[in-house]
Phi, psi and omega in degrees: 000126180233140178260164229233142183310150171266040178239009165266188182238155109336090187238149203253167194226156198242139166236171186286347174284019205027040187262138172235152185247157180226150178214166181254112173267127168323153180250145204280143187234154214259142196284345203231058204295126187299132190299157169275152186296109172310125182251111182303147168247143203284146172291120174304132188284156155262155189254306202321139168332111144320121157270172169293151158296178179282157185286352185287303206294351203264121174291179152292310195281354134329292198293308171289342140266025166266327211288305230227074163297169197258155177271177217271136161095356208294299242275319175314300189335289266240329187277341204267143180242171207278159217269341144319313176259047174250354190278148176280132197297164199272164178288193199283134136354313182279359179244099210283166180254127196264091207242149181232136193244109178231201201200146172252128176262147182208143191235163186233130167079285185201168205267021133251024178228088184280108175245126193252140207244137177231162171225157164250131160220148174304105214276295250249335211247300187091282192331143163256118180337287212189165169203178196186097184280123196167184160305165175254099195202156192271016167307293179291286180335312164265033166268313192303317182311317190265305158320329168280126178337123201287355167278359148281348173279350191260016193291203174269108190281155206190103226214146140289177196256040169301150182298336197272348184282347177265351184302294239256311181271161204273150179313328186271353183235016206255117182243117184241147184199152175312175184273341165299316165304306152102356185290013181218053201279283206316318155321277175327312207285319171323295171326305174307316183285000205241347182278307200304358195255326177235123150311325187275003183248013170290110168330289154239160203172148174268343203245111191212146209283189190234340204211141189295304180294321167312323198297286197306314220285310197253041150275313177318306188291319197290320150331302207270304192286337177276028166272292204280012167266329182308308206270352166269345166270336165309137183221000000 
């Protein structure tokens, strides 16, 4: 047996005697060596802004609901009945009825363009009565007024002590008092709930309205579902 260099192949050789032999052979290399694999070259991405298609390409019925937008928010609006009829019916006339009346502060755009949320709620109910969005002023004050249900104006009115609540409202029924006194507790707390639930009513906050109607539109919604958590939990 002689060993064959390591740059050889082994081949081994068969004789007619089945004696077999090994020798060393150079190794052999294919006269036509298989090509190497073609790498396509990759396409440069674009970054750039998606346009809209061409207008041939645009349906009809597309292009007319772009021409005639719906203004923002009509479809819930338009579904909601007024906020007067969420309310749970009122006591007996001899049985006055206990309403606590405050203001929110709130802003549109920026924080010097001040929209004061004004409310009414019901003490014995929890619902809120009426609102009313606007300056703090007794303008938007007898707009709040005149919204709330006229069988609830004739209760125990129930106030801080601003000056335009002794103008407007009547004596015998008007009881004003600090936040020391505690008589509009159930309102402030109302207030907390009404900053914790919409983000745009937050002191600070990134999320704030851009537009007067969006501001009303999800005060509206938001109302009209806590009135109907009230009146089902009302016992």
């Amino acid at each position: 047996m002689v060993k064959a260099p390591k740059s050889s192949v082994m081949v081994i050789l068969v004789t007619a005697n089945n004696a077999t032999s090994a020798a060393p052979v150079a190794a052999v290399r294919p006269s036509n060596p298989a090509p190497a694999p073609m790498l396509k070259p990759l396409k440069p991405r674009f970054y750039g802004l998606i346009t809209s298609a061409p207008a041939s390409a645009v349906s009809p019925a597309s292009l007319a609901s772009r021409a005639k937008p719906s203004p923002p928010g009509s479809k819930k609006v338009t579904t909601l009945p007024p906020l007067e009829a969420t309310l749970l019916p009122a006591r007996h006339p001899l049985l006055q009825e206990a309403v606590e009346l405050d203001e929110v502060w709130s802003f549109v755009g920026q924080r010097s363009q001040q929209r004061w949320i004004w409310l009414a709620l019901c003490r014995r109910t929890r619902q809120v009565l009426a609102y009313a969005i606007g300056p703090r002023d007794e303008g938007i004050w007898r707009l709040l007024w005149s919204r709330i249900p006229v069988r609830y104006r004739f209760g125990l009115l129930y106030t801080d002590c601003w000056s335009s609540y002794y103008n407007l409202l009547p004596v015998k029924q008007h009881r004003p008092g600090g936040k020391e006194v505690g008589d509009t507790n159930h309102l402030e707390r109302f207030n907390l709930t009404l900053r914790q639930r919409l983000g745009r009513l937050m002191r600070k906050t990134l999320s704030f309205s851009k537009c007067d109607v969006m501001h009303e539109i999800c005060l509206r919604l938001f109302l009209h579902e806590y009135n109907l958590q009230c009146a089902n939990n009302y016992t």
